[in-house]
C-alpha positions as CSV (number, residue, x, y, z in Angstrom):
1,X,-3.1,48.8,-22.2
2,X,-6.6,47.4,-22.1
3,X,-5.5,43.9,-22.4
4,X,-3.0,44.3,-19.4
5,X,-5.7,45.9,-17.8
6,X,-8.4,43.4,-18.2
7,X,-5.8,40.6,-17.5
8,X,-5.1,42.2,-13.9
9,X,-8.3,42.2,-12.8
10,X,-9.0,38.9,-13.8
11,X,-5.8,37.6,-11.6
12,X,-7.1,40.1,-9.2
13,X,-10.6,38.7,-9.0
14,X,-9.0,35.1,-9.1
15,X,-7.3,35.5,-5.8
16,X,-10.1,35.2,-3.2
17,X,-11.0,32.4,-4.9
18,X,-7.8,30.8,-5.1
19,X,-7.2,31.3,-1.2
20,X,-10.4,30.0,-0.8
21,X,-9.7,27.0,-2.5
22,X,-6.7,27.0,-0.8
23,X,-8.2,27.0,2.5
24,X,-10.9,24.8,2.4
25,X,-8.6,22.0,1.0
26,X,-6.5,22.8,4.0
27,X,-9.4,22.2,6.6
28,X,-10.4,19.0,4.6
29,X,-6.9,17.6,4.8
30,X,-6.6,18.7,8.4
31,X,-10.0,17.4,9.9
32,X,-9.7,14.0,7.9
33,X,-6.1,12.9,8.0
34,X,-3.8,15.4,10.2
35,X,-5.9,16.2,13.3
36,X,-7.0,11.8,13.7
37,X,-3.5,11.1,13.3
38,X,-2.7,13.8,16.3
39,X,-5.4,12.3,18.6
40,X,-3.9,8.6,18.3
41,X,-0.6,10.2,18.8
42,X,-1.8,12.6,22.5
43,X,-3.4,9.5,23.3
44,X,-0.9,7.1,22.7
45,X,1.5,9.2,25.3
46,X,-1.0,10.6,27.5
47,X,0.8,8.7,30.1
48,X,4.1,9.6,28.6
49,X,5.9,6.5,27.6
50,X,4.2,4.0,29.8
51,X,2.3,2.1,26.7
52,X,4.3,2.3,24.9
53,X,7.1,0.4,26.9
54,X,3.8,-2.2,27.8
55,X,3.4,-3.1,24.3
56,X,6.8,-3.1,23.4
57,X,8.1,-5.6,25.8
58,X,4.2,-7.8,25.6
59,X,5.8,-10.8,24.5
60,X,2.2,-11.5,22.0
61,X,2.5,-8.1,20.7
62,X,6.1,-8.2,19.7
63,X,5.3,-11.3,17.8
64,X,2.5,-9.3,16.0
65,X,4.6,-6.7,15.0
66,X,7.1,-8.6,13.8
67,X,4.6,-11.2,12.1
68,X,3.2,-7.8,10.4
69,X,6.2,-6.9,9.5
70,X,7.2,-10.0,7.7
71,X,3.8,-10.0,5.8
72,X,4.2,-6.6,4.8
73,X,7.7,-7.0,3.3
74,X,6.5,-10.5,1.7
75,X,3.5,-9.0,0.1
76,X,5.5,-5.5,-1.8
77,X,8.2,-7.9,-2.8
78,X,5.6,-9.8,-4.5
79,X,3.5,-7.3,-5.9
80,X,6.4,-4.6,-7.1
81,X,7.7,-7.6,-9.0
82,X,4.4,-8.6,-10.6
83,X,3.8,-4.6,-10.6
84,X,6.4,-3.9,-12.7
85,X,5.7,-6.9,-15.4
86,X,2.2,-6.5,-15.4
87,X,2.9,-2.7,-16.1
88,X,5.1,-3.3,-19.0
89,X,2.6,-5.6,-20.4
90,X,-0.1,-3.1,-20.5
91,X,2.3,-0.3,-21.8
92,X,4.4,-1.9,-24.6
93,X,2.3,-4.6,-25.5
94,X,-1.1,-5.0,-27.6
95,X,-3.0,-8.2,-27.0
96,X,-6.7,-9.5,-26.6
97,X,-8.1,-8.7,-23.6
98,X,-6.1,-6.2,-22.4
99,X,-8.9,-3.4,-21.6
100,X,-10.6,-6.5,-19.8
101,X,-6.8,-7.2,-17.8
102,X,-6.2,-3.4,-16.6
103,X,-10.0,-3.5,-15.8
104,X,-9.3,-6.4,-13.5
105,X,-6.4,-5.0,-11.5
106,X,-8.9,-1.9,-10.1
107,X,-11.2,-4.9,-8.4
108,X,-8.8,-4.8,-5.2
109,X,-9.4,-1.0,-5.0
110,X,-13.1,-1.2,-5.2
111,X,-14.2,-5.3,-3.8
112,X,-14.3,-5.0,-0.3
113,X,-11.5,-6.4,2.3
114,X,-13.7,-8.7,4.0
115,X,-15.3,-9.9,0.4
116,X,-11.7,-11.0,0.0
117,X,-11.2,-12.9,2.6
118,X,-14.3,-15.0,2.1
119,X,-13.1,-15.4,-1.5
120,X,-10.4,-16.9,-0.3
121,X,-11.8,-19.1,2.2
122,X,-13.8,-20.1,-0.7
123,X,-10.7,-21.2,-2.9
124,X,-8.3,-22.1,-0.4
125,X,-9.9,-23.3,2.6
126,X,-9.4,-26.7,4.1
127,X,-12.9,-28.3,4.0
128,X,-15.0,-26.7,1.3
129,X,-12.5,-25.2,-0.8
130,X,-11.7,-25.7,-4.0
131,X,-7.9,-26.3,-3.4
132,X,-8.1,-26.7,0.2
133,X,-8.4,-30.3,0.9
134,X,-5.8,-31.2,-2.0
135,X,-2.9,-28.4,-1.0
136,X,-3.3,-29.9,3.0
137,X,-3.3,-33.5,1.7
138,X,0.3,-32.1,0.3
139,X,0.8,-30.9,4.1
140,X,0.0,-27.0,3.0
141,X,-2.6,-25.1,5.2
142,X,-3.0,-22.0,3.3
143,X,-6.5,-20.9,5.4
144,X,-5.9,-19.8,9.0
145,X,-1.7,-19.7,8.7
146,X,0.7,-17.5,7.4
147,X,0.1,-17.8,3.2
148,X,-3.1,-17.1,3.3
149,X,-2.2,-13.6,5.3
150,X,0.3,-12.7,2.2
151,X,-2.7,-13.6,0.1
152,X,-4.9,-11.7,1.0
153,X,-2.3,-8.5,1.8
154,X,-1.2,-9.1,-1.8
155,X,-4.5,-8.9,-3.5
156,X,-5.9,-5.7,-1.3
157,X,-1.9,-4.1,-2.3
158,X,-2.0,-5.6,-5.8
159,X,-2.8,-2.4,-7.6
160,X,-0.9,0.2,-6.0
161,X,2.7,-0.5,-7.8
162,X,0.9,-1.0,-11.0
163,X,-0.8,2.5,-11.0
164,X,2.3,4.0,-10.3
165,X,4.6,2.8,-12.5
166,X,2.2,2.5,-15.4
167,X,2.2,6.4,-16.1
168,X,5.5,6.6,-16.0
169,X,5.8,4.2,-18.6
170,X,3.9,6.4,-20.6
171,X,5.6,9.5,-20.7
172,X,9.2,8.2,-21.5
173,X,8.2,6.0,-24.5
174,X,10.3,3.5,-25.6
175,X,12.5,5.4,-28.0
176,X,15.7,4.6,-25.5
177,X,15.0,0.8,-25.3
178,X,14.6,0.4,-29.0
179,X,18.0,2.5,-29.6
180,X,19.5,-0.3,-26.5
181,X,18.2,-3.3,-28.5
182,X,18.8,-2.0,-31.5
183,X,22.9,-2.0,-30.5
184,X,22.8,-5.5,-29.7
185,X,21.2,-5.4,-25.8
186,X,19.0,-8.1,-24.9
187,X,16.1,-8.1,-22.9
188,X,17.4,-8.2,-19.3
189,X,20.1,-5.4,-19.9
190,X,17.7,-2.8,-21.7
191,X,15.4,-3.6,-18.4
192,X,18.3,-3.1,-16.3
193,X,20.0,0.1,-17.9
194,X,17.1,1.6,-19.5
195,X,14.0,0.8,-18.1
196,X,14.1,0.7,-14.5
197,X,16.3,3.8,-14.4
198,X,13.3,5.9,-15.7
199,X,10.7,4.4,-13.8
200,X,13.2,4.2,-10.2
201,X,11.0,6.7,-8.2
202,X,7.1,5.1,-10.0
203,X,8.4,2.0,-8.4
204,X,9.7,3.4,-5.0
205,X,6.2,5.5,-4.4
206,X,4.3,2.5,-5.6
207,X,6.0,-0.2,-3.3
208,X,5.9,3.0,-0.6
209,X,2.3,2.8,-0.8
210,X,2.1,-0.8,-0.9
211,X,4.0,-0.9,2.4
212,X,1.5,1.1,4.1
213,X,-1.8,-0.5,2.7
214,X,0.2,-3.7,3.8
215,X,1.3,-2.5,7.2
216,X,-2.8,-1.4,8.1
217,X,-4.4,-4.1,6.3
218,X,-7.2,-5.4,8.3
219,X,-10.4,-6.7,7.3
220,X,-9.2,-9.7,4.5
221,X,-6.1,-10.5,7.1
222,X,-8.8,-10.7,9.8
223,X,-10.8,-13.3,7.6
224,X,-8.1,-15.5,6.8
225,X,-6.1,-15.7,10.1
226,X,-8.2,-16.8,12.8
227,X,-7.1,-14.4,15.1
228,X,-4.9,-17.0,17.2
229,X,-3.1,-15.2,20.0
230,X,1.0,-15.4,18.9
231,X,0.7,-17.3,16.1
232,X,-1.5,-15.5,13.0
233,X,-2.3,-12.1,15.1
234,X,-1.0,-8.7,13.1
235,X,-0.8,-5.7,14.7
236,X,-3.7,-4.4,13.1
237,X,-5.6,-6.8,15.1
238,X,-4.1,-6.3,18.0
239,X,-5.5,-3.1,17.5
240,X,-8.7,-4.6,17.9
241,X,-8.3,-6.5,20.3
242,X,-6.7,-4.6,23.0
243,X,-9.7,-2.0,22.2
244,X,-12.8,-4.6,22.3
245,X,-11.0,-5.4,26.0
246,X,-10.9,-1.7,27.5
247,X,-7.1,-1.4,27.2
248,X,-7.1,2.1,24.9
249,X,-4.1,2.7,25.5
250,X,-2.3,-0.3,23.9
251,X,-4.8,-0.3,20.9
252,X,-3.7,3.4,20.7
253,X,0.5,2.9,21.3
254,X,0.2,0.4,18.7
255,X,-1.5,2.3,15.8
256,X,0.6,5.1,17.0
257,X,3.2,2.8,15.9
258,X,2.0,1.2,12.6
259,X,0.8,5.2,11.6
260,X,4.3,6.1,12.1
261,X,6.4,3.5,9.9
262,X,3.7,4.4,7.4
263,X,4.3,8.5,7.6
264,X,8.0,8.1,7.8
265,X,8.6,5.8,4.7
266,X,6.4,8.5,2.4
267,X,8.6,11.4,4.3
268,X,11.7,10.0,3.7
269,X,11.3,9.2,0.5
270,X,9.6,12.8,-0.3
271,X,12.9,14.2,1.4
272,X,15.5,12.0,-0.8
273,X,13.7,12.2,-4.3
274,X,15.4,14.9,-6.5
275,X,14.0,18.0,-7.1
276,X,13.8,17.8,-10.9
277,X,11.6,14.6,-10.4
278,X,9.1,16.2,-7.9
């Protein structure tokens, strides 16, 4: 009886704290994500649907969008199938170097955007770079044209897929892929039967993310594009743009816009994933 006593007061006395907690996470999340996120939206329709219909049917715009979109798509194809390798590398493999390698791949997360862009400006640029003058000799122009964009929106999206999936890895072992092989499978069929069945939703929340940090990428994109009006402008600097030149509605319809593909793709897939695996 004393126990149960001592045990209900402590859950007691743990509740104001708890709702506390509770609440001040709440306010954090609301004043620093939700209530932005609402302001671009008011403002993006504060004259109902007026920008965006002016953005939608801006001839430069469209081609931004769609320009972003391709980017985006190019960059998490790359990365979740790099993602994935890389992360079963680090998880069922011992080499040299591999504290140094999984090191390495939290430098996009922490080097910033625009250092990244000069980096490659550096490497791949046409005059003083290292490659530059060699790959445009071969009639590439990475620098200021479409490549270098999906460079640099790989590199600043590079770790997200990896970070994901990698945990997972973790926790299912590789007792099932060692029974597979051990039956005769080879390598591609134990990946496709084993493996990426127990790491499906890792990879979907990791190219999810990917999408996004794609979609909004800015600073490293901004570097390596040259900005040139319906040719190497994303949406994310159209953003800019219309902003810099007084027109807040545009810069706000448009972010309205990349904000919602964003917020949608991590819904969705938070509505379809099973409730076991949440």
């Amino acid at each position: 009886m004393v126990d149960r006593s001592i045990a209900a007061r402590t859950q007691v006395g743990r509740r104001p704290g708890r709702y506390v907690l509770r609440g001040v996470v709440t306010a954090y999340l609301f004043f620093l994500v939700a209530w932005p996120l609402y302001l671009v939206g008011r403002n993006a329709f504060a004259d109902g649907f007026t920008n965006l219909n002016d953005i939608l049917t801006d001839p430069d715009v469209t081609h931004a969008l769609r320009l972003t979109v391709v980017i985006a798509v190019t960059a998490v194809v790359i990365n979740t199938v790099f993602g994935v390798g890389i992360s079963i590398l680090l998880v069922r493999y011992d080499f040299p170097g591999k504290r140094a390698l999984n090191a390495l791949l939290d430098m996009p997360l922490s080097v910033s955007p625009i250092v990244v862009g000069l980096a490659l400006v550096l490497v791949y640029g046409g005059r003083d770079g290292w490659f530059g003058p060699t790959l445009e000799a071969a009639g590439l122009q990475i620098i200021f044209a479409v490549p270098g964009m999906v460079l640099a929106t790989v590199f600043v999206a590079l770790p997200l897929v990896i970070r994901e999936v990698v945990p997972v890895l973790q926790e299912v072992g590789d007792e099932q892929e060692q029974a597979a092989r051990s039956l005769g499978a080879n390598a591609l069929q134990t990946f496709r039967r084993i493996t990426l069945p127990s790491i499906k939703w890792g990879v979907i929340y990791g190219v999810v993310l990917s999408l996004a940090r794609s979609l909004g990428e800015f600073g490293a994109v901004k570097v390596v594009s040259g900005n040139v009006l319906g040719q190497t402008r994303t949406a994310t600097l159209v953003v800019e743009e219309k902003y810099l030149n007084f027109d807040k509605g545009g810069a706000y319809a448009t972010a309205f816009l990349l904000a919602l593909v964003a917020v949608a793709c991590i819904i969705v897939v938070s509505v379809l994933r099973p409730k076991e695996d949440r």
